[in-house]
KELO-462189 format. One record per residue (C-alpha): residue in three letters; residue number from 0; x, y, z. Coordinates in pm, 1 decimal. Layout:
BEGIN
- ALA	NUM	X	Y	Z
...
***
This chain:
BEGIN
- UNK	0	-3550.2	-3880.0	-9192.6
- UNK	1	-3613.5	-3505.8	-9129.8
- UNK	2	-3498.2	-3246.3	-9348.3
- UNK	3	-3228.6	-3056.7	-9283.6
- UNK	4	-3448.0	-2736.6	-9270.7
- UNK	5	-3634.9	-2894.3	-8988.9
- UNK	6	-3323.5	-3002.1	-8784.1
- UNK	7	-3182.7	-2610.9	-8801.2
- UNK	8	-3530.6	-2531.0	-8661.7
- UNK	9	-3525.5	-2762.7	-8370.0
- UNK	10	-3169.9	-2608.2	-8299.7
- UNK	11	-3297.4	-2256.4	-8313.9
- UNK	12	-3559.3	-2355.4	-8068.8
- UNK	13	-3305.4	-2531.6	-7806.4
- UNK	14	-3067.8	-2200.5	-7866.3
- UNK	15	-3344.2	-1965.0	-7797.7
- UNK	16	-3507.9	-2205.7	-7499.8
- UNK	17	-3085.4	-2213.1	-7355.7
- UNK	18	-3078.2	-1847.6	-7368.9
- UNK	19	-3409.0	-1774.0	-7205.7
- UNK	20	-3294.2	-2012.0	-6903.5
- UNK	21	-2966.3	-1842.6	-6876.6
- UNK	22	-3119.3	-1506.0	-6886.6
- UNK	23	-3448.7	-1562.5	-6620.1
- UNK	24	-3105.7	-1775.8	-6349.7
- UNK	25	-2908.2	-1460.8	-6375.6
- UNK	26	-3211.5	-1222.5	-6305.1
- UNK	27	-3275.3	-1475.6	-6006.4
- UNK	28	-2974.2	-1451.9	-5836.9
- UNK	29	-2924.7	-1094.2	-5942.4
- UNK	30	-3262.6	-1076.8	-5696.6
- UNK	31	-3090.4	-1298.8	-5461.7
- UNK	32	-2788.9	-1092.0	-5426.5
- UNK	33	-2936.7	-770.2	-5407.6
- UNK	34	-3217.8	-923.0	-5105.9
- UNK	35	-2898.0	-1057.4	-4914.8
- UNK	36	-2739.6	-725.8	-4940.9
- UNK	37	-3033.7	-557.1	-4852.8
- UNK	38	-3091.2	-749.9	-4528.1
- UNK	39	-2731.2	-782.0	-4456.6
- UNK	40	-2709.2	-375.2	-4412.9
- UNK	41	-3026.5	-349.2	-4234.0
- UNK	42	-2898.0	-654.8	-3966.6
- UNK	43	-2543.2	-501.7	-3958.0
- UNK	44	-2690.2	-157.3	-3897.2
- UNK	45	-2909.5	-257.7	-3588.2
- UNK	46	-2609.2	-426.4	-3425.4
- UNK	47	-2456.4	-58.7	-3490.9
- UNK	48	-2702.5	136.3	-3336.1
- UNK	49	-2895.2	167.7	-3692.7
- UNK	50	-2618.7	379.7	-3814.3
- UNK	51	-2519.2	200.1	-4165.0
- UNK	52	-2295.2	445.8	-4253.0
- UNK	53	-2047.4	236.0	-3993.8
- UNK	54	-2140.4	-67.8	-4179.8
- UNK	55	-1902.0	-307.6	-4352.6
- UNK	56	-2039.7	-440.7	-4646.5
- UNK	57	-1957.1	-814.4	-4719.6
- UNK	58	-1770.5	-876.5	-5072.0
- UNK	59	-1655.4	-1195.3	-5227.4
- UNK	60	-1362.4	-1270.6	-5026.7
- UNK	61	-1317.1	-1595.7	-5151.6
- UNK	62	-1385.6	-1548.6	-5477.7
- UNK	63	-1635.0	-1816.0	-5526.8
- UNK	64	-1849.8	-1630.5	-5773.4
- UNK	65	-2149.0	-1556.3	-5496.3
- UNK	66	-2162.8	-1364.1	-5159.2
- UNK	67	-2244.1	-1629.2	-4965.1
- UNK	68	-2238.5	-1662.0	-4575.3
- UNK	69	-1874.8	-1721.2	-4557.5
- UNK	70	-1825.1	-1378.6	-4686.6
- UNK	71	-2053.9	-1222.5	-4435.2
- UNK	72	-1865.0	-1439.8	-4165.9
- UNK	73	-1519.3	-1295.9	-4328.9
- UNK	74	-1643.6	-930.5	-4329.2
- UNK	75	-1726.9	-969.7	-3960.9
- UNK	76	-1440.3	-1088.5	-3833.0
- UNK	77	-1256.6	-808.1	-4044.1
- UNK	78	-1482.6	-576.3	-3840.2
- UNK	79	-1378.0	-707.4	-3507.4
- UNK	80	-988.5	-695.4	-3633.1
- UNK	81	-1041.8	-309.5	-3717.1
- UNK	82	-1237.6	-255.7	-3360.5
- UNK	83	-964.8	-436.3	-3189.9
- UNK	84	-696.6	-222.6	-3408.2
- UNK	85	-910.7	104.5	-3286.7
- UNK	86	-904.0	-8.9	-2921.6
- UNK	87	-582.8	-70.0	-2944.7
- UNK	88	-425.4	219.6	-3069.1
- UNK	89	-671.5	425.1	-2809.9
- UNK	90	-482.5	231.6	-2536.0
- UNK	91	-157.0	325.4	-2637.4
- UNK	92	-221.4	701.2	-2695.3
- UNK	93	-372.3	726.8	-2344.8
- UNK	94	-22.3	561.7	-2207.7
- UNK	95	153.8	766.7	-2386.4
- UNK	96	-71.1	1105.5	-2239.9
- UNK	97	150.7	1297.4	-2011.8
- UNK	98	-201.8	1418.2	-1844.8
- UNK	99	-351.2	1036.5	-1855.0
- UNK	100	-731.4	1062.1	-1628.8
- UNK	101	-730.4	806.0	-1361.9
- UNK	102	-953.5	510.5	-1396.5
- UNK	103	-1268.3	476.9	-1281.8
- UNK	104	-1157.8	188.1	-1026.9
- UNK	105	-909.5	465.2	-881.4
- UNK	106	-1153.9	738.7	-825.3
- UNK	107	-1421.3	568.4	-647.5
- UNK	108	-1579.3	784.7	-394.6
- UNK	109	-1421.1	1078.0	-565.9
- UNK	110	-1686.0	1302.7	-723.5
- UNK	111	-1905.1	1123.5	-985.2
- UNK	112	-1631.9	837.7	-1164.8
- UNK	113	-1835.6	622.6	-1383.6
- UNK	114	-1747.1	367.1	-1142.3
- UNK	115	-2021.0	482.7	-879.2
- UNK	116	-1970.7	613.2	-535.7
- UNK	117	-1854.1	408.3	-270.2
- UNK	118	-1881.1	532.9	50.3
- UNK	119	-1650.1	498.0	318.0
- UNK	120	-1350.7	555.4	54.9
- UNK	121	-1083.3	824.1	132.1
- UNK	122	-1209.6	1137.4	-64.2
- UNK	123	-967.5	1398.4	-238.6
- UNK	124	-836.7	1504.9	96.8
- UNK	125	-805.1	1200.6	226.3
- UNK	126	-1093.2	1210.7	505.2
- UNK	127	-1310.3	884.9	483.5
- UNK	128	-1671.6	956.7	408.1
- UNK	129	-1901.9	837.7	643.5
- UNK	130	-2135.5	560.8	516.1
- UNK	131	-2532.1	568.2	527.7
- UNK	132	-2511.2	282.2	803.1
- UNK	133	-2262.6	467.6	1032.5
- UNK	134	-2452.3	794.5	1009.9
- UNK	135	-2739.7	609.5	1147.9
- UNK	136	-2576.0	423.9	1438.3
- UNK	137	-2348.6	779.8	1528.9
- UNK	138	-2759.1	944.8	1531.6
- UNK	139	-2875.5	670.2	1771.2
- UNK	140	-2607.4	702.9	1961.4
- UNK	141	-2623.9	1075.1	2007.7
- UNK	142	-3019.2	1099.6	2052.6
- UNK	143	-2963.1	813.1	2344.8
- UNK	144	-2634.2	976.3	2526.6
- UNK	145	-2907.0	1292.0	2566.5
- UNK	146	-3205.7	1080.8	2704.5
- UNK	147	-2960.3	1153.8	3078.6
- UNK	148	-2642.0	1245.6	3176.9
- UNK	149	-2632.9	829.4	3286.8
- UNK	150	-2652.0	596.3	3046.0
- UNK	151	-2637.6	220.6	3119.0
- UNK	152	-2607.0	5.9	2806.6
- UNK	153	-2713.4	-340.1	2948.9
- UNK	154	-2837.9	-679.8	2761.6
- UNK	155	-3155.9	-808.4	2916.7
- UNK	156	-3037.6	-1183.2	2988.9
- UNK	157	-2691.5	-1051.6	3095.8
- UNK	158	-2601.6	-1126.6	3505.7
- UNK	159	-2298.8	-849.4	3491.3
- UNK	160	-2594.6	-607.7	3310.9
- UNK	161	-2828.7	-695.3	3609.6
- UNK	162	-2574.7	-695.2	3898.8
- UNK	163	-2508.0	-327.9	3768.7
- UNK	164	-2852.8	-161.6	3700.4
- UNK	165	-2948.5	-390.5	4048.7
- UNK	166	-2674.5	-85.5	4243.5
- UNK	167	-2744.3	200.3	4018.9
- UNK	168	-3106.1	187.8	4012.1
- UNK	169	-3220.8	2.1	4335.8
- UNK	170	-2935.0	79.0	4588.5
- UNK	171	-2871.4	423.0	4468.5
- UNK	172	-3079.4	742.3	4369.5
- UNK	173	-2940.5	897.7	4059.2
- UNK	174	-3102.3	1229.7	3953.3
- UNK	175	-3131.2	1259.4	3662.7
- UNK	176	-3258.6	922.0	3674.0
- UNK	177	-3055.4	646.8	3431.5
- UNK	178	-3133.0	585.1	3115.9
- UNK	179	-3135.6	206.3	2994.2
- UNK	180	-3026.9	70.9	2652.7
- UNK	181	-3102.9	-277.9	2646.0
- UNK	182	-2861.1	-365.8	2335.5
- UNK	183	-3007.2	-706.5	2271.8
- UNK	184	-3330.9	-540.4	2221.6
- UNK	185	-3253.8	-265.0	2028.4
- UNK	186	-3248.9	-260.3	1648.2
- UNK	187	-2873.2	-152.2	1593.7
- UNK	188	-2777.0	-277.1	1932.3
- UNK	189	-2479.1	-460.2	1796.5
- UNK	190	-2381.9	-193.3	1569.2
- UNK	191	-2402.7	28.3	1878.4
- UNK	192	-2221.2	-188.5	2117.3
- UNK	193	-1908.9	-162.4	1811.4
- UNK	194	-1903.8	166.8	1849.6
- UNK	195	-1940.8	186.8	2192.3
- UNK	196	-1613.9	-63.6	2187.4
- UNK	197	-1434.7	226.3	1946.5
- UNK	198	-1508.2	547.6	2156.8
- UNK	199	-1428.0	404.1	2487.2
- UNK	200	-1228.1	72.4	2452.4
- UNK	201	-1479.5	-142.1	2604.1
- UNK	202	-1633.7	-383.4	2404.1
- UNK	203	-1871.2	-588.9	2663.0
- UNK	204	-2141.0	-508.3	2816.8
- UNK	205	-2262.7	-317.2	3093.4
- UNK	206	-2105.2	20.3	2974.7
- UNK	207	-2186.9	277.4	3260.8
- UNK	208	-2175.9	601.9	3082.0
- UNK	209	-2159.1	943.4	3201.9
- UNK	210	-2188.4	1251.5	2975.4
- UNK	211	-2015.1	1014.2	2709.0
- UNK	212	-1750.9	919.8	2939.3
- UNK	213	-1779.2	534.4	3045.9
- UNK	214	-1663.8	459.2	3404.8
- UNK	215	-1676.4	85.3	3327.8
- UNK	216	-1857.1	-208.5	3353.8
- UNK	217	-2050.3	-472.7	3627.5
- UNK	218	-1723.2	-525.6	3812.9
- UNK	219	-1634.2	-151.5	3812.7
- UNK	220	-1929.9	-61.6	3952.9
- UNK	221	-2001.9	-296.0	4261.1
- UNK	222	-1647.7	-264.9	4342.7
- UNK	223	-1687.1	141.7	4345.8
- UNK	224	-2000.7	60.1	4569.3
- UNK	225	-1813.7	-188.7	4818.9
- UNK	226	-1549.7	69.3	4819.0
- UNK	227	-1824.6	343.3	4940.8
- UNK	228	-1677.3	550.7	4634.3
- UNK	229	-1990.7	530.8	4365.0
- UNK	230	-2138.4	827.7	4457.8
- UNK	231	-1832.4	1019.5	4468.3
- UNK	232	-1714.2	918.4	4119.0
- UNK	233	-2090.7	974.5	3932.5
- UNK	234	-2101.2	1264.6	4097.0
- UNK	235	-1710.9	1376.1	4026.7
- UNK	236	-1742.7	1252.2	3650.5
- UNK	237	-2133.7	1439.0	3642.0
- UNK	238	-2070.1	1774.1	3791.0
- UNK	239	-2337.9	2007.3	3968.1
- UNK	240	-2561.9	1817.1	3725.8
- UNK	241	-2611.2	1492.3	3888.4
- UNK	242	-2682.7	1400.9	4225.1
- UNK	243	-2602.5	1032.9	4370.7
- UNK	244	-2625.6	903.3	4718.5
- UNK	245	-2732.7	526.9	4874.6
- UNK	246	-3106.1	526.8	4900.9
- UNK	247	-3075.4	453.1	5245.9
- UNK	248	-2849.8	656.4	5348.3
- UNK	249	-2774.1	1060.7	5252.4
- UNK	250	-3001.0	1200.0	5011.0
- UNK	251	-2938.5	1323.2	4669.4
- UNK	252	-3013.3	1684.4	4723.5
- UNK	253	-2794.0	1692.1	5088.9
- UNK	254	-2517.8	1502.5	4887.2
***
């Protein structure tokens, strides 16, 4: 049987061996603790921009003795309740602003609203900006009403468009000679022909123009000519500035 010397010795050794495990398994999670906090500020500060100043650091909200991941899930969603708080209360002191800025939504087109420009919107005065695509087609159009004081917008496979430029061209002698747009041809021909349609009402094709001024279409036209009135009314609607007369009859300089 051991002495009773011996047995206080073994006891001694089992204290001292206790306290050394106690003392390394609070050092550990000391380390623990302090790494999770570490990397908790660092990942909470990148989501903020790196500013950890803003940070909210996670505590032990329920008071299990660690800081565990259902504190860092409880600290976030205490973040998002004070951001939704702030955002909040921002709302209602702009409704409550006697001088409350428009919204971006409400401004577009309207000098440089963080909602972009949008073009064809009413401006400040309430004249509608002209768009990229309209600027182009109202060019076209221009440049090709100054290729002659007659303009005949025709479609190539069209028998109204052919019936028309078969008077005007063959039958009579225009000087200035026509100018042909075949629409189906052209590159904005549709766009054209829709705002050919606007300015003068007539949204088919052939569109006999005359300084900008149509006289009408296929019909118009051979029933001017059956009438013997054609060269009366290009000449009437042109001016000094064009000459028109049947090509086998009077001239264009005696007309």
């Amino acid at each position: 049987m051991p002495s009773q010397r011996r047995i206080r010795a073994l006891l001694y050794i089992a204290l001292a061996g206790f306290v050394t495990l106690l003392f390394f398994t609070s050092q550990a999670r000391h380390s623990r603790d302090v790494d999770f906090y570490s990397k908790t500020v660092d990942a909470l500060g990148r989501n903020r921009g790196g500013d950890k100043s803003q940070v909210i650091i996670p505590h032990d909200h329920d008071a299990d003795g660690d800081i565990d991941e259902d504190d860092t899930k409880m600290a976030k969603e205490m973040a998002e309740r004070l951001r939704q708080a702030e955002q909040k209360a921002k709302e209602n002191a702009n409704a409550k602003a006697p001088n409350k800025p428009d919204a971006p939504e409400a401004v577009i087109g309207v000098g440089s609203a963080a909602g972009g420009q949008h073009q064809g919107a009413p401006d400040k005065d309430g004249k509608v900006k002209e768009t990229a695509e309209e600027h182009e087609i109202e060019v076209e159009l221009n440049s090709i009403l100054q290729k002659s004081p007659v303009i005949i917008f025709s479609k190539s496979y069209c028998p109204y468009s052919k019936l028309a430029k078969g008077i005007l061209l063959d039958k009579y002698v225009i000087e200035p000679k026509p100018y042909v747009v075949e629409l189906d041809l052209h590159p904005l021909g549709a766009q054209i022909q829709a705002r050919l349609g606007e300015i003068t009402g007539r949204r088919t094709v052939p569109n006999i123009m005359i300084y900008g001024k149509s006289i009408g279409g296929g019909d118009d036209i051979a029933a001017l000519d059956k009438e013997k009135k054609l060269a009366d009314k290009i000449k009437s609607v042109g001016g000094d500035r064009v000459k028109a007369a049947e090509r086998f009859g009077n001239s264009p300089k005696a007309a």
